[in-house]
PDB file of N, CA, C and O in Angstrom, chain B, residues numbered from 101:
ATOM      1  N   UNK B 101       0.784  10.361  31.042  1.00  0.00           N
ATOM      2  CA  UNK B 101      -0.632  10.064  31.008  1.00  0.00           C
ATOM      3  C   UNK B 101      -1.062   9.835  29.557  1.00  0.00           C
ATOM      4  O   UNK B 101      -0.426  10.342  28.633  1.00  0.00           O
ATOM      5  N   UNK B 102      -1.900   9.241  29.401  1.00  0.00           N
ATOM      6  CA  UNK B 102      -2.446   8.584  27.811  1.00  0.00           C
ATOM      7  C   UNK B 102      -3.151   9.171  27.418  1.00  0.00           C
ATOM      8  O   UNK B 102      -3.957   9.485  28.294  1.00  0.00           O
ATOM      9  N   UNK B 103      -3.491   9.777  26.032  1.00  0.00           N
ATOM     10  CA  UNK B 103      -3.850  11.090  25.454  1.00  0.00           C
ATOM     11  C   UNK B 103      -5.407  10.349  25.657  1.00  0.00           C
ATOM     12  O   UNK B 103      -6.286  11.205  25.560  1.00  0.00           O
ATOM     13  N   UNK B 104      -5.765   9.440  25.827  1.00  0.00           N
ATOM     14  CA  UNK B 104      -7.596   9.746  25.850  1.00  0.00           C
ATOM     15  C   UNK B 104      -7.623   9.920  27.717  1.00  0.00           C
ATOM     16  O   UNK B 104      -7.761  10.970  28.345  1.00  0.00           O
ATOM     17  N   UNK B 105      -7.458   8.633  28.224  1.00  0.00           N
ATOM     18  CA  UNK B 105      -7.280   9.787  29.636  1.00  0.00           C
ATOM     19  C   UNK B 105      -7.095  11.223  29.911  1.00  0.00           C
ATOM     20  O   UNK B 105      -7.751  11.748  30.811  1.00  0.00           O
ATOM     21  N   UNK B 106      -6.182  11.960  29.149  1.00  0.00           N
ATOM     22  CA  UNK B 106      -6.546  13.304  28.980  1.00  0.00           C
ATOM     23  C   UNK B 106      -7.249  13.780  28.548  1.00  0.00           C
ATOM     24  O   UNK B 106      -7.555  14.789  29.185  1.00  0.00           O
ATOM     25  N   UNK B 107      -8.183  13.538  27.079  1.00  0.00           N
ATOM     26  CA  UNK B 107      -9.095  13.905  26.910  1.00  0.00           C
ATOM     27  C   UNK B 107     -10.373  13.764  28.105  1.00  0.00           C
ATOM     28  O   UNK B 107     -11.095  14.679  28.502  1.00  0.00           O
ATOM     29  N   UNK B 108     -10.394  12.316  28.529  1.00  0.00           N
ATOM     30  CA  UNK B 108     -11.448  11.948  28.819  1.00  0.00           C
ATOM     31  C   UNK B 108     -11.393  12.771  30.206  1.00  0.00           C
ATOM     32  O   UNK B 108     -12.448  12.555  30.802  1.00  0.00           O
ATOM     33  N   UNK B 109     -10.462  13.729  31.022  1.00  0.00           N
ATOM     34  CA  UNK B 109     -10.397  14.239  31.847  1.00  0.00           C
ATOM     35  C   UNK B 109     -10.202  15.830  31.731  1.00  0.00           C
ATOM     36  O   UNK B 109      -9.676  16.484  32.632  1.00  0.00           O
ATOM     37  N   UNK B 110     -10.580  16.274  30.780  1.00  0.00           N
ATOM     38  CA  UNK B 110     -10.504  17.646  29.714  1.00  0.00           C
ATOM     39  C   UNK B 110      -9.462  18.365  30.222  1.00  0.00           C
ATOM     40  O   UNK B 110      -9.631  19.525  30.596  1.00  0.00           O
ATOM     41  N   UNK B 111      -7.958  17.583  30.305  1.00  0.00           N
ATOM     42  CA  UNK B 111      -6.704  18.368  30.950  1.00  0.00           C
ATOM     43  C   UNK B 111      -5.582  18.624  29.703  1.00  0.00           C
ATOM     44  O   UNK B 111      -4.450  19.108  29.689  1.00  0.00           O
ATOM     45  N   UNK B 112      -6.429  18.080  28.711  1.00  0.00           N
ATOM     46  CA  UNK B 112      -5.577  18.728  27.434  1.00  0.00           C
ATOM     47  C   UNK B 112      -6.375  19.199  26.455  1.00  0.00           C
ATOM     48  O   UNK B 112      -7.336  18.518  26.096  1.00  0.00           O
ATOM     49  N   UNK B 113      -6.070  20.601  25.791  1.00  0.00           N
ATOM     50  CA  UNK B 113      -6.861  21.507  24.853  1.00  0.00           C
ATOM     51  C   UNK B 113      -6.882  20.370  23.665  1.00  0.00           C
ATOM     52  O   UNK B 113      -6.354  19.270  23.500  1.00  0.00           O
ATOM     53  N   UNK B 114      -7.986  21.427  22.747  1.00  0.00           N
ATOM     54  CA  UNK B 114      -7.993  21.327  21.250  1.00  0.00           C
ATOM     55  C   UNK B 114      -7.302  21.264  20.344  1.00  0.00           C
ATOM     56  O   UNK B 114      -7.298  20.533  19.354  1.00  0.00           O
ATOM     57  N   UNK B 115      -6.385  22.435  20.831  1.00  0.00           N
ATOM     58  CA  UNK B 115      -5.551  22.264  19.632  1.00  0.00           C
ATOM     59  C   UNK B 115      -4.133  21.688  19.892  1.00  0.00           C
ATOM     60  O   UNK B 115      -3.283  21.898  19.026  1.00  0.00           O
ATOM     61  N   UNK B 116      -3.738  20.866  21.186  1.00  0.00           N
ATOM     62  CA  UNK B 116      -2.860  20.184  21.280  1.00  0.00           C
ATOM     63  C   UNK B 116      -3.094  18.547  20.760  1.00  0.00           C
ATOM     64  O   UNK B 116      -2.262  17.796  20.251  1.00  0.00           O
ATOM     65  N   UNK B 117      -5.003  18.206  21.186  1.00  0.00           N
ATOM     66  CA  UNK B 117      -5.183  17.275  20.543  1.00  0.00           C
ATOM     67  C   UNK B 117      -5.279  16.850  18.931  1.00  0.00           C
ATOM     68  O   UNK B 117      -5.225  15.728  18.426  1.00  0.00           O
ATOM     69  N   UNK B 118      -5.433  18.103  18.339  1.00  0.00           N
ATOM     70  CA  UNK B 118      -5.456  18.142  17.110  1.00  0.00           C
ATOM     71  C   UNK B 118      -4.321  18.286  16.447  1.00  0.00           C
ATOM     72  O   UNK B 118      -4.311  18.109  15.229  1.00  0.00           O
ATOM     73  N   UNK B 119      -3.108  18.652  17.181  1.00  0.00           N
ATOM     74  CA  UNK B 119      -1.578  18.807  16.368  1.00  0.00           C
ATOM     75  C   UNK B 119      -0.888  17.397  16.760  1.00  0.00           C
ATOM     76  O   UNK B 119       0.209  17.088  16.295  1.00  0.00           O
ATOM     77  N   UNK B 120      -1.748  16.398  17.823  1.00  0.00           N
ATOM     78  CA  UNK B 120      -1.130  15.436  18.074  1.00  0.00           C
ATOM     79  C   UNK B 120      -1.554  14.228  16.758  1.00  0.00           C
ATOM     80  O   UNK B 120      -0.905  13.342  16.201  1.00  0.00           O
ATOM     81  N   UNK B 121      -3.039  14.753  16.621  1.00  0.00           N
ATOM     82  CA  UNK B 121      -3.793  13.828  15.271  1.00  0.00           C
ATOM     83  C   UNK B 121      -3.066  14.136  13.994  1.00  0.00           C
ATOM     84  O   UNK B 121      -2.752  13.259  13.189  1.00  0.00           O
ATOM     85  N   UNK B 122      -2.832  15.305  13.849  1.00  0.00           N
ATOM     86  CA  UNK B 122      -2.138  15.537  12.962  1.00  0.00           C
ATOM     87  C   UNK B 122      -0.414  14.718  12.639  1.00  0.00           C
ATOM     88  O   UNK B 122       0.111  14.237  11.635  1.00  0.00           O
ATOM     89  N   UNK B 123       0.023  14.901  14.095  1.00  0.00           N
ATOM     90  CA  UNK B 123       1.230  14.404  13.787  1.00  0.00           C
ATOM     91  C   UNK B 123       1.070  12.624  13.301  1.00  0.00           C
ATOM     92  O   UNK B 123       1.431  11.985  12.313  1.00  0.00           O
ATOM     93  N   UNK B 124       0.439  12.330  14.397  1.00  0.00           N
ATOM     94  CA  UNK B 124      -0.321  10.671  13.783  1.00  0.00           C
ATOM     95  C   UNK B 124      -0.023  10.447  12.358  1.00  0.00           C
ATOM     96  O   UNK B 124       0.840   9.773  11.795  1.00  0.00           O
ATOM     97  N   UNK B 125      -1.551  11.651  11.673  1.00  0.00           N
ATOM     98  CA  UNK B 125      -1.716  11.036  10.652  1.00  0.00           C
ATOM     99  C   UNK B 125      -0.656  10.898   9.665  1.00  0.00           C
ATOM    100  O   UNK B 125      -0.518   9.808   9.110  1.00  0.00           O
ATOM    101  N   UNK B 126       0.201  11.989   9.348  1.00  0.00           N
ATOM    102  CA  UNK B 126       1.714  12.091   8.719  1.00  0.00           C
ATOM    103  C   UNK B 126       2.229  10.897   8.999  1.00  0.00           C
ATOM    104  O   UNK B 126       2.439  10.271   7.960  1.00  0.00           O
ATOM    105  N   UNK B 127       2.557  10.247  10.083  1.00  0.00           N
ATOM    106  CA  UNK B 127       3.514   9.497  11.077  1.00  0.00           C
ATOM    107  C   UNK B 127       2.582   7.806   9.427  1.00  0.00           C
ATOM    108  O   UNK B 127       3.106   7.211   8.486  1.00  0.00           O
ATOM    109  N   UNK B 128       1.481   7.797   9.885  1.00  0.00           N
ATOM    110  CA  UNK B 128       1.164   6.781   9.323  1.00  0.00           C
ATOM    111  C   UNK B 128       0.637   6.920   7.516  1.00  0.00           C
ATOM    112  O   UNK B 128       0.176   6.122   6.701  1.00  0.00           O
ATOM    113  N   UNK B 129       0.897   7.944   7.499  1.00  0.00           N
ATOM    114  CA  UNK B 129       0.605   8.793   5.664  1.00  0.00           C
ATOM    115  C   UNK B 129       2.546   7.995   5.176  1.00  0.00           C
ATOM    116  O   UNK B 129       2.902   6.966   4.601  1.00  0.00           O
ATOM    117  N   UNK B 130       3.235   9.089   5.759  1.00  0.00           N
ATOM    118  CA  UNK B 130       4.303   8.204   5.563  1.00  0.00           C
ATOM    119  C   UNK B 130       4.820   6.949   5.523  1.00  0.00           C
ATOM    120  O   UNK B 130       5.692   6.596   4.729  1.00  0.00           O
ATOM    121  N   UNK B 131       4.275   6.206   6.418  1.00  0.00           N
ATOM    122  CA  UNK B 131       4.666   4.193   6.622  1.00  0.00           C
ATOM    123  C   UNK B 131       3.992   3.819   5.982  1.00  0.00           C
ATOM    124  O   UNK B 131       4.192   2.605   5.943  1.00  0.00           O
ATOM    125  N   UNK B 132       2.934   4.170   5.139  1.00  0.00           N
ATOM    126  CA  UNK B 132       1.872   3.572   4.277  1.00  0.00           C
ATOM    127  C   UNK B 132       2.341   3.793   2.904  1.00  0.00           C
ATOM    128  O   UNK B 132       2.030   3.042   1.980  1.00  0.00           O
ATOM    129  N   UNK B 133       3.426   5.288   2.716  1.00  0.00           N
ATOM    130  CA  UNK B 133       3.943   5.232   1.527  1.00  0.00           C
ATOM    131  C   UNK B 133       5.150   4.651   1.496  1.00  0.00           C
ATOM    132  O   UNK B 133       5.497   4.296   0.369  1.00  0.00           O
ATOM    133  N   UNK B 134       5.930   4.430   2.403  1.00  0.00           N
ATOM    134  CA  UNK B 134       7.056   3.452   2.309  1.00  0.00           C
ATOM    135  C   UNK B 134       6.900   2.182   1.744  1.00  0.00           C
ATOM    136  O   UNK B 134       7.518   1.607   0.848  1.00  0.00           O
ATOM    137  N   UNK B 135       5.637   1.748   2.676  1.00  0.00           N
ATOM    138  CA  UNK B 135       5.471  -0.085   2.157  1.00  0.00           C
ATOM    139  C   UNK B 135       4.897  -0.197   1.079  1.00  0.00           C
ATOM    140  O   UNK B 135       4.931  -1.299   0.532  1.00  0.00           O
ATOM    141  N   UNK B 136       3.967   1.264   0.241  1.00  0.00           N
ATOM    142  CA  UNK B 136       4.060   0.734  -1.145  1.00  0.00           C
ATOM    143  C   UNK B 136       5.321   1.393  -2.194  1.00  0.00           C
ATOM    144  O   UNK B 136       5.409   1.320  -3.420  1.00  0.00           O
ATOM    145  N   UNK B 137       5.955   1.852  -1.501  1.00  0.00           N
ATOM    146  CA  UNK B 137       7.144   2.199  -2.613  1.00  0.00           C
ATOM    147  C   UNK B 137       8.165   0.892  -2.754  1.00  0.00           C
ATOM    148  O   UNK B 137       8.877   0.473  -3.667  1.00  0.00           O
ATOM    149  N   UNK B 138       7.812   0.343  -1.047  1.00  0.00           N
ATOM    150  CA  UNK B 138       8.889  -0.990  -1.041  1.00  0.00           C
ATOM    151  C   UNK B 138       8.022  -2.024  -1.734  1.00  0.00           C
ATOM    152  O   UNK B 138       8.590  -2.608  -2.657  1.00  0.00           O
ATOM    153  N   UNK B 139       6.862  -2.350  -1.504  1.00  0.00           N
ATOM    154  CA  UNK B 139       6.038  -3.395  -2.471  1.00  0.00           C
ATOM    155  C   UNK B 139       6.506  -3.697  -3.642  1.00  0.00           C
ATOM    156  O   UNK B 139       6.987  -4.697  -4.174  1.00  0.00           O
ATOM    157  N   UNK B 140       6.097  -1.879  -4.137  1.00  0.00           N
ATOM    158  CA  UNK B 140       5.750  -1.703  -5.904  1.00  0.00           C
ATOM    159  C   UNK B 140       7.215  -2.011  -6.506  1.00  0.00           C
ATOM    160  O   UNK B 140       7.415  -2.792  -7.436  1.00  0.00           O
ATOM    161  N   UNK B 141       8.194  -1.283  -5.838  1.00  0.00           N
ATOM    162  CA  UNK B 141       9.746  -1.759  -6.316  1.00  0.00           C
ATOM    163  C   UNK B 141       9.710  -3.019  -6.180  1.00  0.00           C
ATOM    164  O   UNK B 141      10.262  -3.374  -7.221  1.00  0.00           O
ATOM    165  N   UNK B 142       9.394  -4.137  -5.515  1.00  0.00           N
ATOM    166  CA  UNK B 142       9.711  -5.356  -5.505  1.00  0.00           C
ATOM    167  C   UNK B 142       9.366  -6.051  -6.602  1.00  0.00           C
ATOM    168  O   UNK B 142      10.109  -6.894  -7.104  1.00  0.00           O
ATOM    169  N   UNK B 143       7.889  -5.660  -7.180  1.00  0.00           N
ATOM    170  CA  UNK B 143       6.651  -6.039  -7.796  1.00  0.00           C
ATOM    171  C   UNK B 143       7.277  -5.873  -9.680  1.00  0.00           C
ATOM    172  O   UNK B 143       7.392  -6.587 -10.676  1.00  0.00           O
ATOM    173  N   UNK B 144       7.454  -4.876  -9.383  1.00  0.00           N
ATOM    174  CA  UNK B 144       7.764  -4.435 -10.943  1.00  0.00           C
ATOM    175  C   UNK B 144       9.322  -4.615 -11.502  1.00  0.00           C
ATOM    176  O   UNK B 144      10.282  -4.233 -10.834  1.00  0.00           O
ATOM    177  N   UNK B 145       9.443  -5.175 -12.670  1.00  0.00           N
ATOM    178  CA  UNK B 145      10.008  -5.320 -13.702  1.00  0.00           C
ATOM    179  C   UNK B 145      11.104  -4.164 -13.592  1.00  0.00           C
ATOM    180  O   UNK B 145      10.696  -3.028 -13.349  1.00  0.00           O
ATOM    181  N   UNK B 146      12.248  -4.350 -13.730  1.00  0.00           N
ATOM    182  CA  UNK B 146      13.145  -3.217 -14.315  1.00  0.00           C
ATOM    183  C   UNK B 146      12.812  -2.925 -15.296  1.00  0.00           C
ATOM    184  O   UNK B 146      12.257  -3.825 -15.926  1.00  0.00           O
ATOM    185  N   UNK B 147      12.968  -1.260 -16.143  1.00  0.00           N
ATOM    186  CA  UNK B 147      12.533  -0.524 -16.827  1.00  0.00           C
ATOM    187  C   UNK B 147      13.954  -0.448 -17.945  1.00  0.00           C
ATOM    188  O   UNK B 147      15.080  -0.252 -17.488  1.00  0.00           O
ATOM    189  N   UNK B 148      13.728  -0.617 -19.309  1.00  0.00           N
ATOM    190  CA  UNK B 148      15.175  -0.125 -20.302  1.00  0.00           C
ATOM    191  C   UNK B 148      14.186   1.217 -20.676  1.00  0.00           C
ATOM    192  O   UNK B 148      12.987   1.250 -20.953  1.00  0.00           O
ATOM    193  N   UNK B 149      15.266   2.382 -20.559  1.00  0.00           N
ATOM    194  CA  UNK B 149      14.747   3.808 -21.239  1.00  0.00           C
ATOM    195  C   UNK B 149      15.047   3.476 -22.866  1.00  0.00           C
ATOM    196  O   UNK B 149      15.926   2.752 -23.334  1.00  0.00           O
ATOM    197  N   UNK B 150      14.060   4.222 -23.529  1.00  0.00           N
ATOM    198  CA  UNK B 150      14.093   3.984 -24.943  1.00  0.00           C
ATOM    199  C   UNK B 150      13.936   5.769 -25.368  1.00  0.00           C
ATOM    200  O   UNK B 150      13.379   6.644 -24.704  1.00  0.00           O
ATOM    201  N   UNK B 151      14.556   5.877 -26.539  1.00  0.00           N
ATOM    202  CA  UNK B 151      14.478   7.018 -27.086  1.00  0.00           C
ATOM    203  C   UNK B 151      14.226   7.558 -28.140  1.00  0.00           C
ATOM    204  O   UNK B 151      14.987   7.547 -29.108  1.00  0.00           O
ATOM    205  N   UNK B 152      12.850   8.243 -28.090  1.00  0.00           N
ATOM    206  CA  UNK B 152      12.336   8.637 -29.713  1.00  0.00           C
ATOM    207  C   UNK B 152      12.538   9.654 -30.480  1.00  0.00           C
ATOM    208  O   UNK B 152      12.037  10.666 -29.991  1.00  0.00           O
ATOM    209  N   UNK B 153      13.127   9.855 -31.615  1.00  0.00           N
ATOM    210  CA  UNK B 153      13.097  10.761 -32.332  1.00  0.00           C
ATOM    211  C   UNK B 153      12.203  11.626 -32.374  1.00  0.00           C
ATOM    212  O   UNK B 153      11.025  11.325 -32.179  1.00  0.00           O
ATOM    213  N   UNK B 154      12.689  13.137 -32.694  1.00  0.00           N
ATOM    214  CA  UNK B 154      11.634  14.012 -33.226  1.00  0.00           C
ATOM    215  C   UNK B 154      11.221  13.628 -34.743  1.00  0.00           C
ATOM    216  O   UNK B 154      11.615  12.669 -35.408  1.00  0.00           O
ATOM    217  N   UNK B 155      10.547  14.387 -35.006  1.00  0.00           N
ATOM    218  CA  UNK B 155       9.966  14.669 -36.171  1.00  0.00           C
ATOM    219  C   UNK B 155      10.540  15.190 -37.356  1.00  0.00           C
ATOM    220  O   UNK B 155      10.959  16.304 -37.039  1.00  0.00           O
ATOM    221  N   UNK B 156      10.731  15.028 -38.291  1.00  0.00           N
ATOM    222  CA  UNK B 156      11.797  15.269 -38.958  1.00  0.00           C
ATOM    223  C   UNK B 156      11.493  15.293 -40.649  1.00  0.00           C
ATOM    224  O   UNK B 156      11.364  14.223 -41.244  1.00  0.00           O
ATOM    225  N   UNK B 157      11.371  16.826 -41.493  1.00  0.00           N
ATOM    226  CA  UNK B 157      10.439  16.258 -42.854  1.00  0.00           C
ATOM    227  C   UNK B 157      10.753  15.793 -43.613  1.00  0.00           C
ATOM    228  O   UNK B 157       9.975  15.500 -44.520  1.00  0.00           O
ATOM    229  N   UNK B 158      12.231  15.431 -43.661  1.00  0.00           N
ATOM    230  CA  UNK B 158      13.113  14.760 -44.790  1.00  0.00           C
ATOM    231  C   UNK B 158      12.900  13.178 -44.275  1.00  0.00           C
ATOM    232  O   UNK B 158      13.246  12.421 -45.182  1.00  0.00           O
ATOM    233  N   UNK B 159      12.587  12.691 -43.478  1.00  0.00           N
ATOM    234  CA  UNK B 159      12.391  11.348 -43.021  1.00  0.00           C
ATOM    235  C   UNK B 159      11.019  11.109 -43.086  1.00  0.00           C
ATOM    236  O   UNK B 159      10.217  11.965 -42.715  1.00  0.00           O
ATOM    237  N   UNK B 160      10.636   9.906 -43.571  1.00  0.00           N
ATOM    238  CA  UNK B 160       9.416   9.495 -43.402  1.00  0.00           C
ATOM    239  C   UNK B 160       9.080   8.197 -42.426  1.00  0.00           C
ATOM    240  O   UNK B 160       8.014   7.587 -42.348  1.00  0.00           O
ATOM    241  N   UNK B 161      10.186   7.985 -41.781  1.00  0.00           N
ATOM    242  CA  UNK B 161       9.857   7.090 -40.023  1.00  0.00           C
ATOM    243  C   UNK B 161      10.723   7.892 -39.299  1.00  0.00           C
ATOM    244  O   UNK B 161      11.581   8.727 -39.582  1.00  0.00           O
ATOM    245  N   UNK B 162      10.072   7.208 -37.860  1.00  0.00           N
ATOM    246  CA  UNK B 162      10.706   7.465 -36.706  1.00  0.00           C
ATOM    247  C   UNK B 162      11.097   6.319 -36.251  1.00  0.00           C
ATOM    248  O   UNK B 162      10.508   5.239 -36.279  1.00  0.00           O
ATOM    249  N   UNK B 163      12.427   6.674 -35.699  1.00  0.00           N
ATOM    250  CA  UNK B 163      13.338   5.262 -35.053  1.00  0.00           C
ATOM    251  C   UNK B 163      12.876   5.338 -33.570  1.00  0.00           C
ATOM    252  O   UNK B 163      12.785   6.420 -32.991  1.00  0.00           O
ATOM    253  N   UNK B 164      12.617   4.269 -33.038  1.00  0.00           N
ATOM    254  CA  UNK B 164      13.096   4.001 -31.895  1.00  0.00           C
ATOM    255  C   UNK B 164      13.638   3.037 -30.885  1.00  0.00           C
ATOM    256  O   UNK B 164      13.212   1.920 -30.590  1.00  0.00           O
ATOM    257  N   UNK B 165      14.748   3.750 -30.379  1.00  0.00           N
ATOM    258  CA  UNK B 165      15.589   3.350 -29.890  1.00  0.00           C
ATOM    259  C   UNK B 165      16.145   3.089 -28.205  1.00  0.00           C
ATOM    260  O   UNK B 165      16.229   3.913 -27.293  1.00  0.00           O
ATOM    261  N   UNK B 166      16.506   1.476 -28.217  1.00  0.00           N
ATOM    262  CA  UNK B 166      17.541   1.224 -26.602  1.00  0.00           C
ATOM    263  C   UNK B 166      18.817   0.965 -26.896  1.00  0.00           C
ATOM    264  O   UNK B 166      19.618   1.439 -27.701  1.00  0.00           O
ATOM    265  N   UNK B 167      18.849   0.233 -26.195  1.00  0.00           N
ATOM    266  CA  UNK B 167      20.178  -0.637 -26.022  1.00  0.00           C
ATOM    267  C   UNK B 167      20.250  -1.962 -26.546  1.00  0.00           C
ATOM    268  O   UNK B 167      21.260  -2.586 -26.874  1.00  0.00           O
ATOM    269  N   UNK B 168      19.153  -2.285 -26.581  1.00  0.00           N
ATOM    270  CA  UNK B 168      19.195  -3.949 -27.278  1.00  0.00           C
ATOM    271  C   UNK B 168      18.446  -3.641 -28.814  1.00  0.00           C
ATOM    272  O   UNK B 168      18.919  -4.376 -29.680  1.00  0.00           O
ATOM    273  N   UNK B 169      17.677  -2.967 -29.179  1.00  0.00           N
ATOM    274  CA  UNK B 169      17.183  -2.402 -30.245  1.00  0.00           C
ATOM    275  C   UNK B 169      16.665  -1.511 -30.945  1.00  0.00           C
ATOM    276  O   UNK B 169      16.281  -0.462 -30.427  1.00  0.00           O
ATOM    277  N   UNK B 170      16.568  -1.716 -32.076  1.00  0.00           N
ATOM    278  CA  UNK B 170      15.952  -0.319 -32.795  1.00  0.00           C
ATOM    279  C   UNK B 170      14.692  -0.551 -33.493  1.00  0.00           C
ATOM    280  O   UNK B 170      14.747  -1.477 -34.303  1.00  0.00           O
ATOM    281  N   UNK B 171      13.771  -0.059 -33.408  1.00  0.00           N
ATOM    282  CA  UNK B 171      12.107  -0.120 -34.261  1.00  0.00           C
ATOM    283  C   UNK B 171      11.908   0.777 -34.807  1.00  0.00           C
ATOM    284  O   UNK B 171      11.758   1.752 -34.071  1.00  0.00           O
ATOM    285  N   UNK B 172      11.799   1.012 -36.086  1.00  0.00           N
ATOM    286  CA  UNK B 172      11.682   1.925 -36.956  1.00  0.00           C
ATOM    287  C   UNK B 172      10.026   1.286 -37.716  1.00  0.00           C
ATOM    288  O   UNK B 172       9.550   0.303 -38.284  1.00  0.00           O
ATOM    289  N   UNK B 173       9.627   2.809 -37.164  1.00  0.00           N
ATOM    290  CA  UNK B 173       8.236   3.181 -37.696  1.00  0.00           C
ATOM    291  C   UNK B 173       8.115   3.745 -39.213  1.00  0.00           C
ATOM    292  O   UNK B 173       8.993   4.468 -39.683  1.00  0.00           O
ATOM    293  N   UNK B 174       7.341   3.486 -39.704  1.00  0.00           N
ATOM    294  CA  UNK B 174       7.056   4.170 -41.391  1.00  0.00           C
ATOM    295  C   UNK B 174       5.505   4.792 -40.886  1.00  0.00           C
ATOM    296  O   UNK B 174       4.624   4.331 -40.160  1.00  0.00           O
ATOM    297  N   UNK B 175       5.652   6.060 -41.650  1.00  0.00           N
ATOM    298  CA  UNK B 175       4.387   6.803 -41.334  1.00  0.00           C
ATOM    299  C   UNK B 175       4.189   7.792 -42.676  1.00  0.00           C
ATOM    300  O   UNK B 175       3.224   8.553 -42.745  1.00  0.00           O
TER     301      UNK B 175
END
């Protein structure tokens, strides 16, 4: 039987209708974060990690650094 027919025939409680809304909303909380995790991955650019030096008092820049280059700051 179809959950508003049940409602609409008060043969199913409150709180079965409400753990069923619940499950819903998860059910579609989740597929809504899939298609933007699959979007946004499509969408965006691969990322190169770069890596910055600490701080350092005998140096007066900071390098930073990938794989394809180095930028060295003066400060």
């Amino acid at each position: 039987m179809d959950i508003l027919k049940q409602v609409s025939v008060n043969s199913i409680t409150k709180e079965t209708l409400r753990e069923k809304l619940a499950q819903h909303i998860l059910k579609v909380d989740y597929e809504m974060a899939l298609e933007y995790a699959t979007w946004s991955g499509v969408n965006e650019e691969p990322r190169e990690d770069i890596y910055i030096e600490s701080l350092d008092e005998d140096k007066n820049f900071i390098d930073f650094k990938s794989l394809v280059f180095v930028f060295r700051l003066y400060h």
